[in-house]
C-alpha positions in Angstrom: -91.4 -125.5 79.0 -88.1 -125.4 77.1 -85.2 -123.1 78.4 -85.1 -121.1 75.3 -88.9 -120.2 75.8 -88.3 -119.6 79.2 -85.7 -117.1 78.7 -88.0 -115.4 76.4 -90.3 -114.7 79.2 -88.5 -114.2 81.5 -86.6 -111.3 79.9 -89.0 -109.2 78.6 -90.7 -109.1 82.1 -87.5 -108.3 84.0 -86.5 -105.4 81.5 -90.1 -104.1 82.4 -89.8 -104.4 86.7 -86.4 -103.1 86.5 -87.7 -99.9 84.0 -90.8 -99.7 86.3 -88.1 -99.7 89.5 -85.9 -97.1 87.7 -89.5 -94.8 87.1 -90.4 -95.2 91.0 -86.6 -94.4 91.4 -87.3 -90.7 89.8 -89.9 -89.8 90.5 -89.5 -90.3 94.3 -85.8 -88.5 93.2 -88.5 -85.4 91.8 -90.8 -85.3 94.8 -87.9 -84.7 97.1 -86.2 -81.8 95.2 -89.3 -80.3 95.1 -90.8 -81.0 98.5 -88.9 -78.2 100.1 -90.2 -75.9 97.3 -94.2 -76.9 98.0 -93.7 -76.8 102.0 -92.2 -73.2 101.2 -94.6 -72.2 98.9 -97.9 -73.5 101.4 -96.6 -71.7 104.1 -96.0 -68.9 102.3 -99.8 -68.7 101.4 -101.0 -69.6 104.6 -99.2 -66.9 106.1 -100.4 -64.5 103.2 -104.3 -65.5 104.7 -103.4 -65.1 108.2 -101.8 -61.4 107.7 -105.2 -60.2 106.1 -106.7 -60.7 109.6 -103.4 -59.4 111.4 -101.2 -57.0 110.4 -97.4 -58.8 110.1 -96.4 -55.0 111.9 -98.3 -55.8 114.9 -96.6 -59.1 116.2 -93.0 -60.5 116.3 -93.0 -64.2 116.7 -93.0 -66.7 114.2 -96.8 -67.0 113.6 -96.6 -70.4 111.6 -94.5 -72.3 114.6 -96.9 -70.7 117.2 -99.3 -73.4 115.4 -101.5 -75.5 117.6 -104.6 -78.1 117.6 -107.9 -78.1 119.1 -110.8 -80.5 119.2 -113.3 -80.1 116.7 -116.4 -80.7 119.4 -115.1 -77.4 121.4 -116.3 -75.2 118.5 -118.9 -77.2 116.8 -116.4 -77.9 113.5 -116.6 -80.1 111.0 -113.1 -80.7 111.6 -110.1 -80.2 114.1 -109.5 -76.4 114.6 -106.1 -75.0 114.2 -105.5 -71.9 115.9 -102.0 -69.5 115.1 -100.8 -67.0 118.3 -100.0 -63.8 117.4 -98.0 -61.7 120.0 -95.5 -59.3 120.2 -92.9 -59.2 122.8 -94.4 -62.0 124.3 -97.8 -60.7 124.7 -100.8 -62.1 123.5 -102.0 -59.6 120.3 -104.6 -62.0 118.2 -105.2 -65.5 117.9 -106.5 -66.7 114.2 -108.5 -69.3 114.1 -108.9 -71.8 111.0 -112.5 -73.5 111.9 -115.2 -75.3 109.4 -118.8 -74.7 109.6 -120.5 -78.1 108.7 -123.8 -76.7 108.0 -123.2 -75.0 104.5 -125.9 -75.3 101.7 -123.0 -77.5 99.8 -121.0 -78.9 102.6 -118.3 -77.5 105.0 -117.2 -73.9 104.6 -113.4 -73.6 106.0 -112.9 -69.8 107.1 -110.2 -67.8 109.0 -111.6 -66.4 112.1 -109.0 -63.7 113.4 -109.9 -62.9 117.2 -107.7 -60.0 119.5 -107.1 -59.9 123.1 -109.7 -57.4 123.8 -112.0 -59.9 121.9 -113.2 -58.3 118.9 -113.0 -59.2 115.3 -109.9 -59.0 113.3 -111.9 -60.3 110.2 -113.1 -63.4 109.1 -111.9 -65.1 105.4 -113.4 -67.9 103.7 -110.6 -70.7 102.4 -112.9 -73.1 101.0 -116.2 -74.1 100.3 -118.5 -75.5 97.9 -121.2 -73.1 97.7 -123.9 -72.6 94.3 -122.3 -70.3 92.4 -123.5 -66.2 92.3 -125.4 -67.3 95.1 -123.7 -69.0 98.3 -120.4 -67.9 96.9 -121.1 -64.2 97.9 -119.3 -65.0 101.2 -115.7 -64.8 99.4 -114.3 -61.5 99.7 -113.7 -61.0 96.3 -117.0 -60.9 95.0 -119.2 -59.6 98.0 -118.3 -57.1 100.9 -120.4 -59.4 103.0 -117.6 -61.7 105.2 -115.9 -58.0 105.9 -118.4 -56.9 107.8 -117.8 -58.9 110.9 -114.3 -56.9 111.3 -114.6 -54.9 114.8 -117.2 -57.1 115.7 -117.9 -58.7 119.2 -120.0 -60.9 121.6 -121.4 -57.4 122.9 -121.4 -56.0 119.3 -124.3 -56.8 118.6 -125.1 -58.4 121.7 -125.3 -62.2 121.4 -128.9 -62.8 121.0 -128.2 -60.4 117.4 -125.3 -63.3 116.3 -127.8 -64.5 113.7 -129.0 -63.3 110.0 -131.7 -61.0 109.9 -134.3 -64.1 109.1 -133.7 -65.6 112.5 -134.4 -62.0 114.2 -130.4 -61.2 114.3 -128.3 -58.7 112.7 -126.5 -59.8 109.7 -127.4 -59.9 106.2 -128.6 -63.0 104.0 -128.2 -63.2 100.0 -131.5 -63.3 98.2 -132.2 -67.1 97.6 -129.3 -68.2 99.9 -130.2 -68.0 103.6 -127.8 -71.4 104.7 -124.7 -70.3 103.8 -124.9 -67.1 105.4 -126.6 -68.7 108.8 -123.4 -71.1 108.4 -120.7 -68.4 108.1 -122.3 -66.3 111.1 -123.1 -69.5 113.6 -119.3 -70.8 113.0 -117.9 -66.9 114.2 -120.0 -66.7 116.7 -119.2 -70.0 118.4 -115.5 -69.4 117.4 -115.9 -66.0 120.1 -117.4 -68.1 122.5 -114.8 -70.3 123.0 -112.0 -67.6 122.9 -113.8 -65.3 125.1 -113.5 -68.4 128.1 -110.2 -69.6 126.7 -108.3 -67.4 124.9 -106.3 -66.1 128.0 -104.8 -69.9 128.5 -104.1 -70.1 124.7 -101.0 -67.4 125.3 -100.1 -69.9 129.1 -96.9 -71.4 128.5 -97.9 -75.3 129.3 -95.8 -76.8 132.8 -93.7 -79.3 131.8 -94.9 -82.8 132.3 -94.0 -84.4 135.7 -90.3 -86.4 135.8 -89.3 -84.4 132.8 -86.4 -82.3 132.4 -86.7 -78.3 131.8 
């Protein structure tokens, strides 16, 4: 190959690696001015759905850093449960619980399960899900009073046996044609109030510092 063909080659492909460099270059620049922005902005939403369970007037710690993880076996989710620890001066007012039933008609149906210390119902929220629309969908809170029902609610109210929809011989309402979705929503609160009626006490236990570690 001759060195003026070479050249010819050779320059056309390094004007396109070092435009391709100087794109990758920007918009890695672009993501990082506006990182900041999106982390605000997500935990600014979060923290909108968590204070429609809780009132932000009835605790006084920082309700996003109080953030913690929890296996997803313990509560029969379809994914790790987070769980956010409300108190106010230092103690324990509500824990909200972010849990996903894996046994929607559609899929997984992420809710919001807000619990208090004398273990009733804040309210429960639905964030996501994948439910037939005008049918399963009925569980968001702006387009069926359904989910606010469970507000007030408790292990003793109605008594556990009750924790089902009316089909199985519980308490709660279905939606005509959907019966899954419903049974889903209910079985994932339910289980959520088990596990915080046995546990909810050591949520709010400051954790001992490990052994040959400095206080």
């Amino acid at each position: 190959m001759t060195e003026p063909l070479l050249k010819q080659i050779i320059k056309p492909g390094a004007f396109l690696a070092g435009f391709a460099l100087l794109g990758t270059l920007a918009l890695a620049s672009v993501y990082n001015l506006t990182l900041p922005t999106v982390e605000a902005n997500e935990r600014a939403a979060t923290l909108k759905q968590l204070n429609l369970l809780v009132d932000k007037q009835t605790y006084d710690n920082d309700l996003l850093a109080s953030k913690q993880v929890l296996p997803a076996a313990d509560f029969g989710s379809a994914e790790d449960v987070t769980v956010y620890r409300a108190s106010k001066q230092n103690l324990p007012v509500a824990a909200l619980f972010i849990v996903s039933a894996p046994d929607g008609y559609s899929g997984k149906i992420r809710l919001a399960v807000g619990i208090r210390a004398d273990q009733t119902l804040a309210g429960v929220r639905v964030l996501a899900h994948k439910e037939t629309p005008g049918l399963g969908d009925k569980i968001e809170a702006d387009k069926h009073p359904w989910i606010l029902s469970f507000a007030e609610k408790s292990l003793q109210n109605p008594t556990s046996t009750l924790w089902a929809v009316r089909k199985d011989g519980g308490e709660f309402d279905q939606f005509t044609g959907a019966t899954i979705t419903p049974r889903a929503v209910v079985g994932a609160v339910k289980r959520t109030l088990e596990w915080s009626q046995h546990h909810f006490a050591s949520l709010f236990t400051p954790k001992a510092p490990a052994q040959g570690t400095q206080p």
